[in-house]
C-alpha positions as CSV (number, residue, x, y, z in Angstrom):
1,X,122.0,166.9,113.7
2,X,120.1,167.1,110.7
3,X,119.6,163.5,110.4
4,X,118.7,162.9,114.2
5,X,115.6,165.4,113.3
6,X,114.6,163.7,110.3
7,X,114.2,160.3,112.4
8,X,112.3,162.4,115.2
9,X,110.3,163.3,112.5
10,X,109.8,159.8,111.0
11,X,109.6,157.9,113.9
12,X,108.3,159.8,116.9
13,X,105.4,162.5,115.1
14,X,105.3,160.0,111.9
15,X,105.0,162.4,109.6
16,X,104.2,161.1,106.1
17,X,106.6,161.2,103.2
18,X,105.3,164.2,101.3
19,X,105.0,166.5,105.0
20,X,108.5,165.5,105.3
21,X,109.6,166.2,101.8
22,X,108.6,169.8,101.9
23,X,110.4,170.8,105.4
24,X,113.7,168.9,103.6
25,X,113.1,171.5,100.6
26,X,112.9,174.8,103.4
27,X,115.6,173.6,104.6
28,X,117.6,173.3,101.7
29,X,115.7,176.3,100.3
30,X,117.4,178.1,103.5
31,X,121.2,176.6,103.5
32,X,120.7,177.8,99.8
33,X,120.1,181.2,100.4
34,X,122.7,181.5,103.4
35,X,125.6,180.3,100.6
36,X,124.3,183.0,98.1
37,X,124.4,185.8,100.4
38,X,128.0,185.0,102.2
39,X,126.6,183.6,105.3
40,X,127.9,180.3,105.3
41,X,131.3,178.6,102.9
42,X,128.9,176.9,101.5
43,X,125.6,174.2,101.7
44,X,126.7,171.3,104.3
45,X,123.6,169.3,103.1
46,X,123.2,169.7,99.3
47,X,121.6,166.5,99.1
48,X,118.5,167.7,101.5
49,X,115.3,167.4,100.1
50,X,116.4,164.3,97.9
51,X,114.0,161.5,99.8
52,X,115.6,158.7,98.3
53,X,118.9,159.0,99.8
54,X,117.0,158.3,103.5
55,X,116.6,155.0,104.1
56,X,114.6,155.4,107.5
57,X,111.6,156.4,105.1
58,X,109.0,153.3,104.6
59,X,105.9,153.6,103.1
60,X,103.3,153.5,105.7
61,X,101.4,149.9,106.3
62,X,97.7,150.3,106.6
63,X,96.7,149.8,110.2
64,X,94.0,147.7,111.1
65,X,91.1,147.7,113.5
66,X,91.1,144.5,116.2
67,X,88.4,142.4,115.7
68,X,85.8,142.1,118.5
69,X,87.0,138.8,119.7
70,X,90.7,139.6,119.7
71,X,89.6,143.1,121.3
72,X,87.6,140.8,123.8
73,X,90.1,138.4,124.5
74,X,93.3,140.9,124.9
75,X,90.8,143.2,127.5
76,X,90.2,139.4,129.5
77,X,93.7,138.9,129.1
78,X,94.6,142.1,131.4
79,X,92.8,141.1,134.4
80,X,93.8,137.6,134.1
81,X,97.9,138.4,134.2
82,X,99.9,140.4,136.7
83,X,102.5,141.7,133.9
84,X,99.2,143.1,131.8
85,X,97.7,144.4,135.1
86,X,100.1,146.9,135.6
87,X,99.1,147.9,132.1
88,X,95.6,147.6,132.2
89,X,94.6,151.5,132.6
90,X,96.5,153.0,130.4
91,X,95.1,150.5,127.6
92,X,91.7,150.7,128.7
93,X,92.0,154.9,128.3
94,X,93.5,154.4,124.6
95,X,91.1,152.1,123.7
96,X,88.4,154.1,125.2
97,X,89.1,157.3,124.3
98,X,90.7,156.6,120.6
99,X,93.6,159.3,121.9
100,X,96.7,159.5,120.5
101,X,99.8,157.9,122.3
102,X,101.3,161.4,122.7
103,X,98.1,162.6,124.2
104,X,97.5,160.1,126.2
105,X,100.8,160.2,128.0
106,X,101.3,163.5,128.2
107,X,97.6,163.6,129.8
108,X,97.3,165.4,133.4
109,X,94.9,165.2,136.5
110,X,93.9,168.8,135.4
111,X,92.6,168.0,131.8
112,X,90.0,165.1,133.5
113,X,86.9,166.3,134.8
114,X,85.3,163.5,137.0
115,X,82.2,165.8,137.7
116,X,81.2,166.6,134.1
117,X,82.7,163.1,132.9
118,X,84.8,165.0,130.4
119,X,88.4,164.8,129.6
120,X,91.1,167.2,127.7
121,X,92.8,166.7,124.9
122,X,94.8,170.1,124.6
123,X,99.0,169.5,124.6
124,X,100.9,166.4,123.5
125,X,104.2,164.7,125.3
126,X,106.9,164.1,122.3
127,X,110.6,163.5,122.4
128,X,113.2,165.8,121.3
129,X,116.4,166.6,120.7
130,X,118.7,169.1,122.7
131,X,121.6,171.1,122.1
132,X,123.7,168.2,123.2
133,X,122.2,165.8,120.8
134,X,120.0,163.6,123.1
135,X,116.4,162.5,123.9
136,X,114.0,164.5,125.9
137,X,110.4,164.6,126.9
138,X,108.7,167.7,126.0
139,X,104.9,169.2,126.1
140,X,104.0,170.5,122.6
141,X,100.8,171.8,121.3
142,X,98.6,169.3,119.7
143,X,99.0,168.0,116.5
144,X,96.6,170.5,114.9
145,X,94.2,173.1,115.8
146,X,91.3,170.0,115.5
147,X,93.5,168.1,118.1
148,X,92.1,170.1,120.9
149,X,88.8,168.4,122.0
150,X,87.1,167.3,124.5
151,X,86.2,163.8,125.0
152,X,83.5,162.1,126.9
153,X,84.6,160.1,129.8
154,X,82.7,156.8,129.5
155,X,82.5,154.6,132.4
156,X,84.8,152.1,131.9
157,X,87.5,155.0,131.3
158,X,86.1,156.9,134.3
159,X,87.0,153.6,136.1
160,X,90.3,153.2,135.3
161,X,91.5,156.6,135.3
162,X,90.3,156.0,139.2
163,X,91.9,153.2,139.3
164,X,95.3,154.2,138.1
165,X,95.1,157.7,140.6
166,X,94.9,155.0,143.3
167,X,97.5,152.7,142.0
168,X,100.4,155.6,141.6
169,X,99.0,158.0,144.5
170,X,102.4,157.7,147.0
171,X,104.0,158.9,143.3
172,X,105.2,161.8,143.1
173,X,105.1,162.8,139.1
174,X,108.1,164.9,137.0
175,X,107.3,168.7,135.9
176,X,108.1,169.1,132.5
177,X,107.7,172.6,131.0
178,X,104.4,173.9,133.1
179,X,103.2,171.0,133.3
180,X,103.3,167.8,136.5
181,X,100.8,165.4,138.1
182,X,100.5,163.1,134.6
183,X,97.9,160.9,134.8
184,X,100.6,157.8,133.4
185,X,103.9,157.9,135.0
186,X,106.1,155.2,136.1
187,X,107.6,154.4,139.3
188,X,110.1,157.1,139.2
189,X,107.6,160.0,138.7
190,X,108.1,160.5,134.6
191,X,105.8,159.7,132.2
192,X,105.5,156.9,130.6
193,X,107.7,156.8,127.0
194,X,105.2,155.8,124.1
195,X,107.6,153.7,122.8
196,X,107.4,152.1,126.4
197,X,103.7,151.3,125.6
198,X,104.1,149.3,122.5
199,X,106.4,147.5,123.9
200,X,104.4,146.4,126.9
201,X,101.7,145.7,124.1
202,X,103.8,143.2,122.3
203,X,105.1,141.4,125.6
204,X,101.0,141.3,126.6
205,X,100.6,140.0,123.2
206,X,103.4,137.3,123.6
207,X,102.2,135.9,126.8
208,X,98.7,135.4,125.9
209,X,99.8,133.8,122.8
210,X,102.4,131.7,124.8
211,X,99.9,130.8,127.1
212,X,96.9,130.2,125.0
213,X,99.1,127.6,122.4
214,X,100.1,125.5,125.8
215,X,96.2,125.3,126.4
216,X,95.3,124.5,122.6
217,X,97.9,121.5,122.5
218,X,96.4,120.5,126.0
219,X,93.1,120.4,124.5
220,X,94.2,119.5,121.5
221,X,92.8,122.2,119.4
222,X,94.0,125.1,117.0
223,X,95.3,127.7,119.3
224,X,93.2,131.3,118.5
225,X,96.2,133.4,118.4
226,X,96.6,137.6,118.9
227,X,97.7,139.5,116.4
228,X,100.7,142.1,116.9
229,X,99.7,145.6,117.0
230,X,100.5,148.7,118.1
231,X,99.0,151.4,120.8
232,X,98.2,153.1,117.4
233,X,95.6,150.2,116.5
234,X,94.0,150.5,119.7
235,X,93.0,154.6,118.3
236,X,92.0,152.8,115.0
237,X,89.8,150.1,116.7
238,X,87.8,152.8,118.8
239,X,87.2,154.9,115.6
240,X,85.9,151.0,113.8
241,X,83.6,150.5,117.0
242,X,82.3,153.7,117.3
243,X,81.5,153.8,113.2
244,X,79.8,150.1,113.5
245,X,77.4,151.6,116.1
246,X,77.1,155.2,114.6
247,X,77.6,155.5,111.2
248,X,78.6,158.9,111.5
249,X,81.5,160.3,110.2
250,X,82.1,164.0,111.2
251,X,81.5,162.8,115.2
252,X,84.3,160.0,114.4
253,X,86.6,162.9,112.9
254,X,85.6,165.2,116.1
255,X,86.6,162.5,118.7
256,X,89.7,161.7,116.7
257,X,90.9,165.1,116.7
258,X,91.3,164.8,112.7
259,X,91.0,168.3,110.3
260,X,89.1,166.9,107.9
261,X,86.5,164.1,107.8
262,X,88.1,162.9,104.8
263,X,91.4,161.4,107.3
264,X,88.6,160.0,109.2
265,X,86.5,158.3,106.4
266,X,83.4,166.2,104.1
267,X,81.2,167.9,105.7
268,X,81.9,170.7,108.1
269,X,79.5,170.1,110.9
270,X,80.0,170.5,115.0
271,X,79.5,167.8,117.3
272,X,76.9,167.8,120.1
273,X,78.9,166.4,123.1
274,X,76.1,165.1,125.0
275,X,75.2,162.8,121.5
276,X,78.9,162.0,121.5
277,X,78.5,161.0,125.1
278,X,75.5,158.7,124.5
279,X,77.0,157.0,121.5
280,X,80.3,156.5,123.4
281,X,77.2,154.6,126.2
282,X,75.8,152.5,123.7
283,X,78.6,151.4,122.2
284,X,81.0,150.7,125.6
285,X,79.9,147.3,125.3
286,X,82.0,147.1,122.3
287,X,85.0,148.9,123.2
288,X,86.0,148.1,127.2
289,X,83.5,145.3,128.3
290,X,85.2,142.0,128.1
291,X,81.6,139.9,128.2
């Protein structure tokens, strides 16, 4: 059981290497303390809190922004196939938005505000274990106390959030916990898996690829390839945009729902939403506009 936590850990919340080293110590810190006072035989997992012995742990590659032409050319790509249509909204929102996989699919009707153009970012959807040893969806706090924000809803996000309400209205979305009506659900009513969205990522990303080698052989060219990445890139490329058009890090930190300014790019400062709201305007062109 032990072990299925520690790849929750690793793979679902990706925790780093030194967050996970000291909840291994606690833990052995407690099995410890429960052999010493005669509450257990003894420490079923003496070897917790020794990092080495699990091999799930890699160190963490450096995720990179999307360039503006691939950005451009993947956003073209989702009008122009029916596979990356069905896609398109929840893609547009990420890149939009620069939310957090969790966030974004644990996202409900209730936290977007179509009047004040707002949207929030208060609870997270994240798989767990339960007593029986097996997967489920559940609503968690955010990831921190500076996850909870609220986030100006641009135009293009505005659209697509309309968009999707209209595609999955005849829907009838899951309750999990206290919460129902998700935003992103498939056809069954649950909402969408995050590990779901990468993977519809990488089969966007193989079909353009597919299809743009067969034109650059037609044309007898050099075929201008996508690069594989993750939903996670998509939160990195909206932080790159919005720091190429406002140089600014404490709003990047604010709209990332990061503690410090430091995991953004130090200064303690709050963030005007309206100026959030007109940056997020200016640069649009850079983020969701394919021309």
């Amino acid at each position: 059981m032990i072990y299925k936590y520690i790849d929750v850990l690793l793979k679902e919340r990706q925790i780093s290497k030194d967050h996970l080293n000291t909840i291994l110590i606690l833990i052995r810190m407690t099995l410890n303390y429960c052999v010493d006072n005669d509450l257990v035989a003894k420490n079923v997992c003496p070897g917790i809190g020794d990092i080495p012995k699990y091999p799930n742990i890699k160190k963490k590659k450096k995720r990179t922004a999307l360039t503006i032409s691939a950005q451009r050319k993947f956003l073209m790509f989702l009008d122009q196939d029916a596979y990356a249509q069905k896609h398109k909204n929840l893609l547009i929102f990420l890149l939009g938005t620069g939310c957090r996989i969790s966030e974004a699919v644990g996202l409900t009707w209730n936290d977007c505000d179509f009047d004040t153009e707002t949207i929030s970012i208060n609870h997270s959807m994240l798989k767990s274990i339960n007593e029986k040893g097996t997967y489920v969806l559940e609503v968690s706090d955010t990831k921190s106390e500076a996850s909870e924000r609220t986030i100006p809803m641009i135009s293009g996000v505005k659209e697509a959030l309309l968009n999707e309400r209209e595609r999955t209205k005849l829907i009838q979305s899951a309750t999990i916990g206290e919460y129902s009506d998700f935003v992103f659900k498939t056809c069954h009513g649950n909402p969408v898996r995050r590990d779901a969205v990468d993977k519809a990522i990488n089969g966007i990303i193989e079909r353009y690829n597919k299809k743009e080698t067969a034109e650059a052989i037609q044309e007898n060219r050099a075929p201008e390839l996508l690069p594989h990445f993750s939903a996670h890139n998509l939160r990195h490329t909206f932080a790159t945009r919005i720091y190429e058009s406002e140089k600014d890090p404490n709003m990047i930190r604010d709209l990332l729902g990061h503690e410090s300014v430091i995991t953004s790019m130090d200064v303690y400062a709050d963030t005007d939403i309206d100026r959030v709201k007109k940056t997020l305007q200016r640069s649009e062109e850079n983020l969701i506009k394919t021309g």
